[in-house]
KOLKOLKOL-227423 format. One line per 5 residues: number of its first residue (from 1); for each residue x negated, y negated, z negated of C-alpha. Coordinates in Angstrom, 2 decimals. Example, Ala and Ser with C-alpha at 12.3 -4.5 7.8 and 13.67 -1.06 7.14 Angstrom:
<rs>
1> -12.30:4.50:-7.80 | -13.67:1.06:-7.14 $
</rs>
This chain:
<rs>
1> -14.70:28.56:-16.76 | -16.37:29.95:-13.39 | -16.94:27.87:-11.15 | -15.10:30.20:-8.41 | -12.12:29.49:-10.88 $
6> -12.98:25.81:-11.40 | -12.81:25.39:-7.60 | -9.21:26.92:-7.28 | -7.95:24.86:-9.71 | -9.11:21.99:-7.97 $
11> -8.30:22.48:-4.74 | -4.44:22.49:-6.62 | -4.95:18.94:-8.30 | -6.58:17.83:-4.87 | -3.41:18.78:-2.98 $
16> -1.15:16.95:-5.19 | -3.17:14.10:-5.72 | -5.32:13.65:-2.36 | -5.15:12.82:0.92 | -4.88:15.44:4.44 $
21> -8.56:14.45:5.11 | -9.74:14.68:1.91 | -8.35:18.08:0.94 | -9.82:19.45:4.44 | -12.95:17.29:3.04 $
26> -13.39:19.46:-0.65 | -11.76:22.40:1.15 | -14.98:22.96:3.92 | -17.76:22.04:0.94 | -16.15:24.23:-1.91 $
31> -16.33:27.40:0.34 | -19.89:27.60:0.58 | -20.08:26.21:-3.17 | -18.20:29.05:-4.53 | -19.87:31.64:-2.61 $
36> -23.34:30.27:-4.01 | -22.57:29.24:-7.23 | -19.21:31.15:-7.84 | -20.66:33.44:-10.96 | -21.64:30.00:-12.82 $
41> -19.62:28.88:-15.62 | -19.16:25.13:-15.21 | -20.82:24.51:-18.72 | -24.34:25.85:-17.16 | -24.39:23.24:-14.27 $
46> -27.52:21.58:-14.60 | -29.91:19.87:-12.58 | -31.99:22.74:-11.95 | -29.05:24.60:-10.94 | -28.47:22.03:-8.29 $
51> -31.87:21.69:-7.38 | -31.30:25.96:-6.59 | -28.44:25.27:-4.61 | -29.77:22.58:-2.18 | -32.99:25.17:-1.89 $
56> -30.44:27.64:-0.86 | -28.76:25.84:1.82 | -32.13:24.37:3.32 | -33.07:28.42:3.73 | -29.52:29.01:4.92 $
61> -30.29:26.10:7.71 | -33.97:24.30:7.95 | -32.31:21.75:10.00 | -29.76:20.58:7.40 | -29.50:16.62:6.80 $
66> -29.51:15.04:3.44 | -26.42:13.61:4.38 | -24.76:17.29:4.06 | -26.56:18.15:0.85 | -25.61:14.71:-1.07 $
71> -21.87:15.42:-0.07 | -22.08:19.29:-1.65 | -24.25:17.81:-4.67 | -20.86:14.93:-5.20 | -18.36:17.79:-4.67 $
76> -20.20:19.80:-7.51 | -20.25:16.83:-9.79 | -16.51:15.70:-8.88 | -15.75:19.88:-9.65 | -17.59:19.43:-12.98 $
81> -16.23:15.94:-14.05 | -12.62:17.39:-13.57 | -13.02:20.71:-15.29 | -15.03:20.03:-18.13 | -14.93:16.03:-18.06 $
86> -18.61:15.93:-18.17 | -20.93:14.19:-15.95 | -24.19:14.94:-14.10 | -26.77:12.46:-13.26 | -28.60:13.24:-9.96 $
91> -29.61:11.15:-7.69 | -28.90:10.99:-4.03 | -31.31:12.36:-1.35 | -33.09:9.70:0.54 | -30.63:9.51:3.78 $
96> -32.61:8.94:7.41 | -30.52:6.40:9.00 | -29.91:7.60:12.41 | -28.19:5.96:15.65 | -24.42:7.44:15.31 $
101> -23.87:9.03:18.40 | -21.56:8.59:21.20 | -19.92:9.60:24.20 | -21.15:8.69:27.15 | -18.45:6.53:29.73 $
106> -20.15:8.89:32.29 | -18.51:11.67:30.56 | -15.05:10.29:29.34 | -14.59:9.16:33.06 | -15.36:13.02:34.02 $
111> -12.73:14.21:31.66 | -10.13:11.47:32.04 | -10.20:12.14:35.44 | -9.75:15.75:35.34 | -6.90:15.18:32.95 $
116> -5.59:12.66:35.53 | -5.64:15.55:38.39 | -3.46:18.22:36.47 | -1.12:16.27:34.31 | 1.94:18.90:35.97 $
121> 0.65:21.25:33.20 | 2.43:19.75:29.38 | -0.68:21.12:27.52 | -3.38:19.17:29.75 | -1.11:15.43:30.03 $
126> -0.71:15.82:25.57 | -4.39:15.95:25.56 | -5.01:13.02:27.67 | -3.07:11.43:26.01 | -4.85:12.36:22.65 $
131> -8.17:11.70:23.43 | -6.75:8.30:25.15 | -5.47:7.41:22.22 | -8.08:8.60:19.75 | -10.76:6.07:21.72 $
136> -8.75:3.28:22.04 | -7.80:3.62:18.00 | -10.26:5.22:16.39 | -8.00:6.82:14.39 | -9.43:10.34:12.24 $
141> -7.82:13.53:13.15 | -5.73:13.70:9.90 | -3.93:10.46:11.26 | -3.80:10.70:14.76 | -2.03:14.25:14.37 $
146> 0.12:12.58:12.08 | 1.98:10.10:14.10 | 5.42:10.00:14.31 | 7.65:8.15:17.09 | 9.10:5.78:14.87 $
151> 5.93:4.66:13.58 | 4.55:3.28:17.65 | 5.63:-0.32:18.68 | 5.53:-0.42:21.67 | 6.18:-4.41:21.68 $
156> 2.64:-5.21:20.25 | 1.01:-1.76:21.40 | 0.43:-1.01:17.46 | 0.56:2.00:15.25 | 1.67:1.93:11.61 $
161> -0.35:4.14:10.31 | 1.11:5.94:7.13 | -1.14:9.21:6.66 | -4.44:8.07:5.71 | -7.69:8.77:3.97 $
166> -7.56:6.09:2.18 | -3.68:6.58:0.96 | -3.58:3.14:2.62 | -1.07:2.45:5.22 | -2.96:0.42:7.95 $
171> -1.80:-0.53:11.70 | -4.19:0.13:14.37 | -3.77:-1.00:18.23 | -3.86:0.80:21.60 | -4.27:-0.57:25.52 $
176> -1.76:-1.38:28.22 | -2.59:2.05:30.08 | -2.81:4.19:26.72 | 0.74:2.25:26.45 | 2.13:3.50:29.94 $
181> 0.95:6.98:29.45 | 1.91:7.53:26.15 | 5.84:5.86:27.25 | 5.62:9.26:29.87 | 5.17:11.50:28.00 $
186> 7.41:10.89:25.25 | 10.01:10.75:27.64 | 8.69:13.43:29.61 | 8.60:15.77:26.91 | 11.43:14.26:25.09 $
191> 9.92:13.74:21.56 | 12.28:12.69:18.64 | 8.93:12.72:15.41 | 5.58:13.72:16.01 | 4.04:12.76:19.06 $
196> 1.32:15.32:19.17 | 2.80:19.24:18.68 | 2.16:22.73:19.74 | 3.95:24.58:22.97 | 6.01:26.32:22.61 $
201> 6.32:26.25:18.90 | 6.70:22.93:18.28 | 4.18:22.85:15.21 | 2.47:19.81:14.28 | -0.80:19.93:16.01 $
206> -3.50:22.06:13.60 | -7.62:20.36:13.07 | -8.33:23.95:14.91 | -5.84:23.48:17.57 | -7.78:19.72:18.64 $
211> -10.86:21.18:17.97 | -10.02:23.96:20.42 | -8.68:21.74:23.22 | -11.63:19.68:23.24 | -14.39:22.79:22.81 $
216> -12.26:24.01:26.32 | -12.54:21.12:28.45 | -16.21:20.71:27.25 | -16.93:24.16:28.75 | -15.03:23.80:31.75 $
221> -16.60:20.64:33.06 | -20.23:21.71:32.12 | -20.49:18.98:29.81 | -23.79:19.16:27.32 | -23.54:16.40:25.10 $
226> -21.45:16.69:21.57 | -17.73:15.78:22.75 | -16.15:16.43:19.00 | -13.03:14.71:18.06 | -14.70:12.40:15.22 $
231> -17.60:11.60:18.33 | -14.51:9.78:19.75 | -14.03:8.04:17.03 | -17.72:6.33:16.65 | -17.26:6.08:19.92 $
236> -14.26:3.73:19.84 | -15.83:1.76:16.43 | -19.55:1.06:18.87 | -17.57:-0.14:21.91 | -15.65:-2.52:19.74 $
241> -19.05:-3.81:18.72 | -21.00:-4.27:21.55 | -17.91:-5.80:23.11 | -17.66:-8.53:19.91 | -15.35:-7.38:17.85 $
246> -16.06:-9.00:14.47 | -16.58:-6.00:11.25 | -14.31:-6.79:9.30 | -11.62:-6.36:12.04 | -13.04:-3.18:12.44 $
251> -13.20:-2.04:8.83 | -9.53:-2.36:8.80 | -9.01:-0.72:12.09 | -11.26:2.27:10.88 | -9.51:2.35:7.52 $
256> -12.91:1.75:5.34 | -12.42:0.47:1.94 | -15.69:-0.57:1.88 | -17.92:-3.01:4.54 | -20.63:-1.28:4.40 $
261> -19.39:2.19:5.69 | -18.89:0.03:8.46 | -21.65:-1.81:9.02 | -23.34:1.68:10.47 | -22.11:0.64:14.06 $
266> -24.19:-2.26:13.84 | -26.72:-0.32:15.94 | -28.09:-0.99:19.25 | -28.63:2.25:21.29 | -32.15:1.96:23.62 $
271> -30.68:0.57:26.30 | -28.79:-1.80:24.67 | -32.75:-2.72:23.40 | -34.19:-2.69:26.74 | -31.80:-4.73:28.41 $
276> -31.32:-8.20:25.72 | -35.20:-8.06:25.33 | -35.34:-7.88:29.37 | -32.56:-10.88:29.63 | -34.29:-12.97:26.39 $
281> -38.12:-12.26:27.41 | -38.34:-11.58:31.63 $
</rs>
């Protein structure tokens, strides 16, 4: 079987079988993939074959991280396991361990506060109230546009999450004033489900639509650092860190099934650095 074949076919078991995030996950890598590798037949998938493809993609982009390449090099073995239950032994790239970045207070004060100004327009007080919620949660975007009203207690300030990664349901917690704003503008906008939809349509809320939202705001405030929806995220999981939240509270917050996903927000960022050896040594 082609692989251009192979990857249709397993895009269909991945929908049945898999996760939102993960079908948006094999959906992005298999693209590029099939493109590249789409005249293959799935017996001829070799090590040198994947050796090509990783060649290809660092002259598509010099810049690409070995973080990117070992996730195309696991789709293409998960693509071969399933369609000709045969596997491939390569080994992972060497991955450069890198500060995860965040966004700066600076910056969420600049847009909070220019959500704050111009919450009279619907579309500008839902996305306060989504990026709100997406820091004090850390929720991914597959969850976080999945929420529905009866899923919020409002008692303990909780979320039951029930679309996941993982499959796992998990319950995550938000703040007093995510609380209060959230209260307004369910009953503002009288909201029966899903908290987070599209005017006028009423569609659940697409990855595109966020994505969109947040690409505006960035451009209309000048802002230059990286304000992506999963930055929010990291940004939510290194706050709860340097504030002393414990990791394994925070691997079940973030949904990991394993510590050590989570044990990346361990890091210090420069200043952090500067200012315990400046307390501990001056």
């Amino acid at each position: 079987m082609k692989i251009s074949q192979a990857v249709i076919e397993y895009l269909d078991y991945v929908s049945v079988t898999k996760s939102s995030g993960t079908q948006d996950f094999y959906k992005q890598y298999f693209r590029e993939i099939a493109e590249v590798l789409g005249n293959y037949d799935c017996d001829d998938i070799s090590n040198n074959v994947i050796v090509s493809f990783i060649k290809s993609q660092k002259n598509r982009n010099q810049e690409i991280a070995n973080t990117t390449l070992n996730k195309y090099v696991g789709a293409i073995k998960s693509l071969v396991s399933y369609t000709n239950n045969r596997s491939i032994k390569f080994s992972k790239l060497k991955e450069q361990k890198k500060i995860i970045p965040t966004i700066s207070m600076g910056t969420i004060n600049k847009i909070f506060n220019y959500y704050q100004k111009n919450m009279g327009d619907k579309n500008t007080f839902r996305n306060y109230v989504f990026l709100k919620l997406l820091l004090d949660t850390g929720l991914r975007m597959s969850e976080i546009r999945n929420i529905k009203l009866k899923y919020i207690d409002f008692e303990t300030n909780s979320i039951h999450v029930q679309v996941t990664k993982t499959d796992v349901d998990r319950y995550v917690c938000f703040t007093e004033s995510t609380s209060n704003l959230l209260k307004k503008f369910i009953v503002v906008h009288n909201i029966k489900e899903y908290i987070f939809f599209e005017f006028p349509t009423n569609n659940l809320m697409t990855t595109s639509s966020v994505e969109s939202f947040v690409y505006r705001i960035k451009k209309k405030l000048n802002i230059s650092e990286s304000i992506t929806p999963h930055k929010w995220r990291h940004t939510f999981a290194t706050t709860f860190i340097k504030n002393g939240g414990d990791l394994e509270t925070l691997r079940l917050l973030l949904g990991h099934s394993n510590l050590k996903t989570t044990q990346k927000y361990l890091h210090l960022s420069r200043n952090d650095i500067v200012n315990n050896y400046r307390s501990t040594m001056l």
